[in-house]
N, C-alpha and C positions, 0 to 999 in steps of 0.2 A: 542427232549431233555426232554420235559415234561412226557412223556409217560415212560423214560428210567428211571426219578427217582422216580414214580407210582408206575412201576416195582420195584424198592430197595425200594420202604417205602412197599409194600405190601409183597415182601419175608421177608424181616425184621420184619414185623408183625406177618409173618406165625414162623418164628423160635424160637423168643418172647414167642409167645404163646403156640409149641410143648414145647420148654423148662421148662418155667413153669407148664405143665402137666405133666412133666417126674420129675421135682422134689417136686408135691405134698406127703405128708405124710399121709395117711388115720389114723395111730397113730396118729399124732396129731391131725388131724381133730375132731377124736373121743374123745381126750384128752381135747380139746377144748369146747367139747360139754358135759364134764362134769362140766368144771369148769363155764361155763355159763351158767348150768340147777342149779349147787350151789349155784350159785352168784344169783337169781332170788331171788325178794322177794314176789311176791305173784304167783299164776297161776290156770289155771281150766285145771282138765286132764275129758276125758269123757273115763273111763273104761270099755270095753266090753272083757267078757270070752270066753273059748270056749261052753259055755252053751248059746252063745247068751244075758244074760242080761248086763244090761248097769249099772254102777256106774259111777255117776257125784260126785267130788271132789275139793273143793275151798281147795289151800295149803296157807296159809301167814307164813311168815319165822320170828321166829325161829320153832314156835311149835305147831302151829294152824291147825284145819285142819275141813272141813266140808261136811261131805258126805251125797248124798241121793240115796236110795236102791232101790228106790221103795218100793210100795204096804204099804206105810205109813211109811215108815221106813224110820229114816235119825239120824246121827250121827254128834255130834261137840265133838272133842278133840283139847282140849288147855292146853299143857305138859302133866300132868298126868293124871287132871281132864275127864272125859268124862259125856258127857250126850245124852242119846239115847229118842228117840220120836217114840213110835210106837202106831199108829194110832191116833193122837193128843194128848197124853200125855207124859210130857217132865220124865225123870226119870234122876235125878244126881247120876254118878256112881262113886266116888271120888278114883282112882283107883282098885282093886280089879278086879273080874273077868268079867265085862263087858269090862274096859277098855282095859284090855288082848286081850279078840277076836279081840277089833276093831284093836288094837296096830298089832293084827296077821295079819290081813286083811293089814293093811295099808304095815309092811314086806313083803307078798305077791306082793304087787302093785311093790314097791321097787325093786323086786328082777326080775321082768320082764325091768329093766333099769341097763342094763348092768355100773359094777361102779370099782374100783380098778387098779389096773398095769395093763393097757391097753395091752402094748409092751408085757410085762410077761405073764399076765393072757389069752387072748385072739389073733384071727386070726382076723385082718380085713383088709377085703375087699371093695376097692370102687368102687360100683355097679354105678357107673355113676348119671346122674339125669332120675330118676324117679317119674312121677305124680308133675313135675313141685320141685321137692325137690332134695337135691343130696342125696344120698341112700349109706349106708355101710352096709354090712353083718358083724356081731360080734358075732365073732364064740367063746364061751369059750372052754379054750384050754384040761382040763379034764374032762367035759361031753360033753352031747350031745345039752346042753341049749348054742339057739343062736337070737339074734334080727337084725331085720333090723332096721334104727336107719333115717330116714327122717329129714335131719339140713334143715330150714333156712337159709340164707343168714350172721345172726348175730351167728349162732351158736349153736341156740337153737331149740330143735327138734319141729319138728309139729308131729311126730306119732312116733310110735315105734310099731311095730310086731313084739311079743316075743314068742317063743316056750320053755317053760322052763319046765321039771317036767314032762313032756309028753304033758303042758295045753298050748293052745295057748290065749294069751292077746292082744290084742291093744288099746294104750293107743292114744288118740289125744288130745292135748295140745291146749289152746288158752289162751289168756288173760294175756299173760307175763306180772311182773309190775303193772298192773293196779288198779289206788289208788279206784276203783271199788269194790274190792274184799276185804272185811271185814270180821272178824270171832270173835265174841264173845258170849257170855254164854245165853243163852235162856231165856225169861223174865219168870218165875216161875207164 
């Protein structure tokens, strides 16, 4: 008798569980994981191009933001202000055409993070879990720019692999949250 209702609590399990996969929404999944990359108030993405170099980037929300280039080079933009530091020396660029580049640079980063009418604008695909992550392919639906999009468990990516523009980016995310992550204006 024991083993009969083992039997129905374990196909009960298994149909449970097919069901639940068959009415997963990768749209929303993917919707979800913008409104939880929004909703973050601070975070470290570690930037690398297809040229190989690496861009580290402290975000705090609303408008803060703090990058380092390498080779002496690092940037703090806090709304419009910016101030760039190359080779120990701090320079305030109180908007005008430093802050431009960086503001380009930082759209750049942006635009490798698939954003807008999910359902409208893009194809997605859920590539199951990969590298311990579950994995969507997000296809924009009029080019050829598409990212693979690594959620967390809450929602929020831990990577993204972008092919956009012809340039491949990947971004790795750490430090969700973290009252760690401060960004303010460089002592003069």
């Amino acid at each position: 008798m024991h083993s009969g209702l083992r039997f129905a609590a374990t196909l009960l399990a298994a149909v449970l569980i097919t069901s639940a996969a068959g009415l997963a929404d990768p749209y929303a999944d993917v919707a979800q994981f913008g409104q939880a990359l929004a909703a973050a108030k601070s975070y470290h993405m570690s930037v690398t191009g297809d040229n190989g170099r690496t861009v580290e980037i402290d975000f705090v929300a609303p408008g803060k933001m703090h990058m380092t280039m390498g080779q002496g080079i690092e940037a703090i933009m806090i709304d419009s202000d910016t101030w760039i530091n190359m080779q120990g020396s701090w320079m305030h660029v109180p908007g005008g055409m430093g802050a431009q580049r960086m503001q380009g640079f930082v759209a750049n980063v942006h635009s490798a993070i698939p954003s807008g009418d999910y359902k409208h604008d893009y194809t997605v695909t859920d590539l199951g879990m990969k590298d311990g992550y579950h994995a969507y392919d997000v296809t924009h639906k009029s080019d050829s720019n598409h990212s693979v999009i690594y959620l967390m468990p809450n929602s929020l990516p831990a990577r993204i692999e972008s092919d956009a523009n012809g340039k491949t980016t990947t971004i790795v995310f750490s430090n969700f949250n973290s009252p760690g992550i401060t960004i303010s204006p460089p002592a003069q």
